[in-house]
C-alpha positions in Angstrom: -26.6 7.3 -21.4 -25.0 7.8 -24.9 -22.5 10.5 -25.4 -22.7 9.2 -29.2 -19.4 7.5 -29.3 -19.3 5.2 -32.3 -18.1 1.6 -31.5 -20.5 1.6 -28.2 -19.6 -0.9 -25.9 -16.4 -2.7 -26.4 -15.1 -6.1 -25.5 -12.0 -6.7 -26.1 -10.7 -10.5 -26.7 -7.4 -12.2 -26.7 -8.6 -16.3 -26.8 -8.9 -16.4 -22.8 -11.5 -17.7 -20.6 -11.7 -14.3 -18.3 -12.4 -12.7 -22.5 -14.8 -14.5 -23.5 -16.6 -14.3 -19.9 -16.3 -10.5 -20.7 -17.2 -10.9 -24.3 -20.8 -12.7 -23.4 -21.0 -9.6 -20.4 -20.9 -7.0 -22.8 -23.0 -8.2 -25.6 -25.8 -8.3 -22.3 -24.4 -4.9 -21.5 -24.9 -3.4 -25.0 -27.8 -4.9 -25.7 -29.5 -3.5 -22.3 -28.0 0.2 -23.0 -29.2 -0.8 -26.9 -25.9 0.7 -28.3 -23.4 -0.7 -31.1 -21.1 -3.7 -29.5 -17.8 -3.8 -31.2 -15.5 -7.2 -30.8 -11.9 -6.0 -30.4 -8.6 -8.4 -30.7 -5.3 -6.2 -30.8 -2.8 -8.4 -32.6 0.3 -7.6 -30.5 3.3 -5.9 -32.2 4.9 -7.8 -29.4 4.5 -10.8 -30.9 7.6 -10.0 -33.3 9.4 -8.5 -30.7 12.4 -11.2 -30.1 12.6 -11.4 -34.0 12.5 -7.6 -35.1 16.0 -8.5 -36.7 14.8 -10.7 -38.4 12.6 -10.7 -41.9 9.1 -11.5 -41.1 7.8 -14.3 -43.4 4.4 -13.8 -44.9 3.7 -17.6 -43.8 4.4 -16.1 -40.4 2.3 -13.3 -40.8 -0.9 -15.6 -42.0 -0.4 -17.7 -39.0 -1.2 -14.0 -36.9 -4.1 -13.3 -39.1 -5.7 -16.8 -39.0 -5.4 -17.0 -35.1 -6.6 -13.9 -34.8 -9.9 -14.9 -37.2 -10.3 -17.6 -34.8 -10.0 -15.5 -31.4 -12.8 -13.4 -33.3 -15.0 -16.4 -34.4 -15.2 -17.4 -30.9 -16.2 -14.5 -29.3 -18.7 -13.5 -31.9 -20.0 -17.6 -31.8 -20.4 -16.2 -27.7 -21.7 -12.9 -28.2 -24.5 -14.3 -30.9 -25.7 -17.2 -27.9 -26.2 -14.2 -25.7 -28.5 -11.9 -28.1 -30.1 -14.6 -29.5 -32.5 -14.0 -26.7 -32.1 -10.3 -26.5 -32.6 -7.0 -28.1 -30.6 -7.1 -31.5 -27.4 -4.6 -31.4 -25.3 -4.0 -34.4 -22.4 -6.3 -33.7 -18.5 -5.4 -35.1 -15.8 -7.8 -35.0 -12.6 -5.5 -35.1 -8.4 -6.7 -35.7 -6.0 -3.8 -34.7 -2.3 -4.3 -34.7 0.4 -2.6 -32.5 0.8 -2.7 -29.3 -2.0 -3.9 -27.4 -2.4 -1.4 -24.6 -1.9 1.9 -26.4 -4.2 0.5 -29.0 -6.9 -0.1 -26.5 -6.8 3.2 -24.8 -7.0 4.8 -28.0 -10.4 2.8 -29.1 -11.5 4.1 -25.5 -11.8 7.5 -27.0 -14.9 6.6 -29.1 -16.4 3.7 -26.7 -19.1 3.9 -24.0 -18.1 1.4 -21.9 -14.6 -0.7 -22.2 -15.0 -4.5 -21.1 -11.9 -6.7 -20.1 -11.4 -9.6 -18.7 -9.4 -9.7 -15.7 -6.5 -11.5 -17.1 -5.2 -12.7 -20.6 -3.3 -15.4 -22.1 -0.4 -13.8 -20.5 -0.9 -13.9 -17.1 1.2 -14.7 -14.1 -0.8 -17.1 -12.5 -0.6 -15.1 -9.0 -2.0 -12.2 -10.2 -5.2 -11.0 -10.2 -5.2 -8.5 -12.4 -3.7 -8.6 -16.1 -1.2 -6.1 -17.0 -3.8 -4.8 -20.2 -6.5 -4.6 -17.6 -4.5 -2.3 -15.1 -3.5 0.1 -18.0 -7.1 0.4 -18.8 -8.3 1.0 -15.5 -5.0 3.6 -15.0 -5.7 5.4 -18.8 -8.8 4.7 -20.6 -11.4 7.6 -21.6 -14.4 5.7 -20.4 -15.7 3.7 -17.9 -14.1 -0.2 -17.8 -15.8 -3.1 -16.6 -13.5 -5.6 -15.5 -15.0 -9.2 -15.2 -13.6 -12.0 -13.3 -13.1 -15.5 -14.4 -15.4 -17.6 -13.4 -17.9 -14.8 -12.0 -21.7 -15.0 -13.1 -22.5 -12.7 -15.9 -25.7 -13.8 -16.7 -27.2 -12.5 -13.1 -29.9 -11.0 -13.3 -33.2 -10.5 -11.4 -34.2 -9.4 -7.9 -30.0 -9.2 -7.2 -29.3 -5.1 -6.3 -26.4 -3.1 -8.3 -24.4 -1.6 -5.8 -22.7 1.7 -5.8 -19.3 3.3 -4.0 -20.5 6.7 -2.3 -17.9 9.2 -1.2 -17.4 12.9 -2.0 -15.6 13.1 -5.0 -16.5 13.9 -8.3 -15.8 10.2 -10.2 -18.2 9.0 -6.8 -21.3 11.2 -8.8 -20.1 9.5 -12.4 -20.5 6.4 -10.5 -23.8 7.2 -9.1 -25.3 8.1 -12.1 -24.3 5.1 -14.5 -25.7 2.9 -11.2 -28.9 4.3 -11.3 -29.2 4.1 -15.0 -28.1 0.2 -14.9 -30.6 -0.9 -12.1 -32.9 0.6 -14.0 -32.4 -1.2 -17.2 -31.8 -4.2 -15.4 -35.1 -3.5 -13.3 -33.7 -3.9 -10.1 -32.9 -2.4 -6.9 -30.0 -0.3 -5.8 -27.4 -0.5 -2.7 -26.2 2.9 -2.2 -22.9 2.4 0.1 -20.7 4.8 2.5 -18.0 3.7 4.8 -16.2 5.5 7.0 -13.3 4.7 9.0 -11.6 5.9 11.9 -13.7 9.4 11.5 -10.9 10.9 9.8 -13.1 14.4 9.4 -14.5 14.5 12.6 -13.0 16.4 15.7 -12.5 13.6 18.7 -14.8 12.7 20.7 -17.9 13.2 18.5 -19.9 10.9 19.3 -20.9 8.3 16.4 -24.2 9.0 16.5 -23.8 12.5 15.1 -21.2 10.8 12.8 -23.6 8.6 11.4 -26.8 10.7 11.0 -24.5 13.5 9.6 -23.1 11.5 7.0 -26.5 9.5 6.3 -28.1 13.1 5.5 -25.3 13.9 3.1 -25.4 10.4 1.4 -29.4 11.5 1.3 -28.3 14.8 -0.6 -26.4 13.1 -3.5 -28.5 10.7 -4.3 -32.0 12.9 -4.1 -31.9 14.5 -7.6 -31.0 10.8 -9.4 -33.6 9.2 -7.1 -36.4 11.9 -9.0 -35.0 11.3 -12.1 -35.5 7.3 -11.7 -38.5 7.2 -9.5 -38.2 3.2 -10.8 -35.7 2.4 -8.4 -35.8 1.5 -5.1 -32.6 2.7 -3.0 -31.2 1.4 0.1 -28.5 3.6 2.0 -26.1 2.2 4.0 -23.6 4.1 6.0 -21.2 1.9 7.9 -17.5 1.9 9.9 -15.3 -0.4 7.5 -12.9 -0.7 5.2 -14.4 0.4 1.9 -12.6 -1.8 -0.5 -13.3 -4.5 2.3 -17.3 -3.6 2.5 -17.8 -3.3 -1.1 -15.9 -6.4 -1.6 -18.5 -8.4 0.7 -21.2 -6.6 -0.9 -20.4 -7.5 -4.1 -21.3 -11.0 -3.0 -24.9 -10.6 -2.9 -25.0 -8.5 -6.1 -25.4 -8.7 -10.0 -23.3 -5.4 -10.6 -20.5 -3.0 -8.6 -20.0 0.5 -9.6 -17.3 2.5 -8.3 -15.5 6.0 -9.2 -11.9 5.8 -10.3 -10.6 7.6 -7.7 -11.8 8.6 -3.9 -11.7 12.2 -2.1 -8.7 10.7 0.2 -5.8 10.5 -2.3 -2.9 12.0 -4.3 -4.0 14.2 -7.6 -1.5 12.5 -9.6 -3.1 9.1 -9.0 -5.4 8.2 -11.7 -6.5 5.0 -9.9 -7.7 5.4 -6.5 -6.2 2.4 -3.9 -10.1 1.4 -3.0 -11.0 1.1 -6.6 -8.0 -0.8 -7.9 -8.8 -3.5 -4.7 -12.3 -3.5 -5.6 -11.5 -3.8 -9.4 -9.1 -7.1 -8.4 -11.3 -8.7 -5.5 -15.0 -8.4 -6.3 -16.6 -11.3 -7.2 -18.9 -9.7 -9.9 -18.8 -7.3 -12.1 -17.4 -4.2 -11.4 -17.5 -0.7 -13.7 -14.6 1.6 -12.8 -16.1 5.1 -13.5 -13.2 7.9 -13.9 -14.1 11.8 -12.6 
């Protein structure tokens, strides 16, 4: 599924447990899609902020660069465990400076796949989601994969990928890069649509017809992708629940959770769709965030 973006899949690293956890994910990831894995610490402009005033030492300045040459060594010391055992991918360790979350979205331009932990060193202990993480999900040009801490990346075997089905167009990014992963990873496929309330049905239809109507369009989008990857075996599963809710529970029983950015329910000027930002902070696997 390369569009020929240069630095591949990208993890990006700041010293944290939920980094490194994404760190060792993606070197798996890039060295199943057998594209170029680039290692990305932003050294944060912020870091000066308080002090801007003030003339920046250069004893100062080497303290930044050698902490950042250690946040580096240890995710490459991670990511060189993990293809030790796998297909070789050209591996490049990368130091930006400026502010972290513009410089992110900008290496987005030219990546595949972005991969984040869930939270960084700067975390609110509450939250589930780390401000950097949310601005990626909100702003980047390519998919994200978010990874929790403590989550098993290393999964892999007879456990399905699931994938978010609805009717909008990031729902058909989503359900091609899940076919394409449960076929590299040589597994199955959970293909997913909730409904709730029948919100497009007159009243008084009975659920029945709701049900086999909505099973024969969930057929429909997935019958071209099911020829093209004859490999993989699909279940459908259309069911009256929450969605973030359902594909939370599902992501229990599963090695990967694929989602579009943004549902056929909500506002245009939303770039991050309300089940996808749940799914993105609850799941307890991974989880790819495709955008439209």
């Amino acid at each position: 599924m390369s569009s020929g973006r240069p630095y591949g899949v990208v993890a990006s690293v700041d010293g944290s447990s939920p980094a490194l956890q994404a760190a060792r994910w993606a070197a798996r990831e890039a060295s199943l899609r057998d594209l170029p894995l680039t290692v990305v610490h932003v050294q944060p402009a912020e870091e000066l902020g308080p002090w801007l005033d003030v003339p920046v030492t250069p004893a100062f300045l080497d303290a930044l660069d050698r902490r950042s040459a250690e946040i580096l060594a240890e995710a490459g010391r991670v990511v060189s465990e993990v293809l030790a055992s796998r297909r070789q991918v050209p591996v490049d360790e990368r130091t930006l400076t400026g502010g972290v979350k513009p410089a992110l979205v900008d290496v987005s331009e030219q990546a595949e796949l972005m991969v984040v932990g869930n939270r960084g060193l700067g975390r609110v202990e509450r939250l589930l989601l780390g401000s950097t993480t949310i601005v990626l999900l909100h702003h980047a040009r390519c998919p994200v994969a978010v990874i929790h801490e403590g989550a098993a990346v290393d999964e892999g075997g007879p456990a399905p990928v699931v994938v978010g089905v609805d009717a909008s167009p990031s729902s058909e990014g989503a359900i091609a890069l899940a076919f394409d992963e449960a076929s590299r990873r040589g597994t199955g496929l959970v293909a997913l649509h909730t409904w709730r309330n029948r919100p497009d049905f007159y009243a008084g239809v009975p659920v029945e017809d709701v049900v086999a109507e909505a099973d024969e369009q969930l057929a429909q989008r997935l019958a071209g992708w099911g020829e093209r990857y004859p490999d993989v075996a699909v279940e459908r599963f259309v069911v009256q629940d929450d969605p973030a809710h359902r594909l939370i529970e599902e992501s229990r029983r599963s090695q990967l959770l694929v989602v579009g950015s943004h549902g056929r329910g909500g506002f245009r000027g939303l770039l991050l769709g309300s089940v996808a930002g749940a799914v993105a902070q609850g799941a307890r696997a991974p989880v790819i965030v495709v955008r439209g």
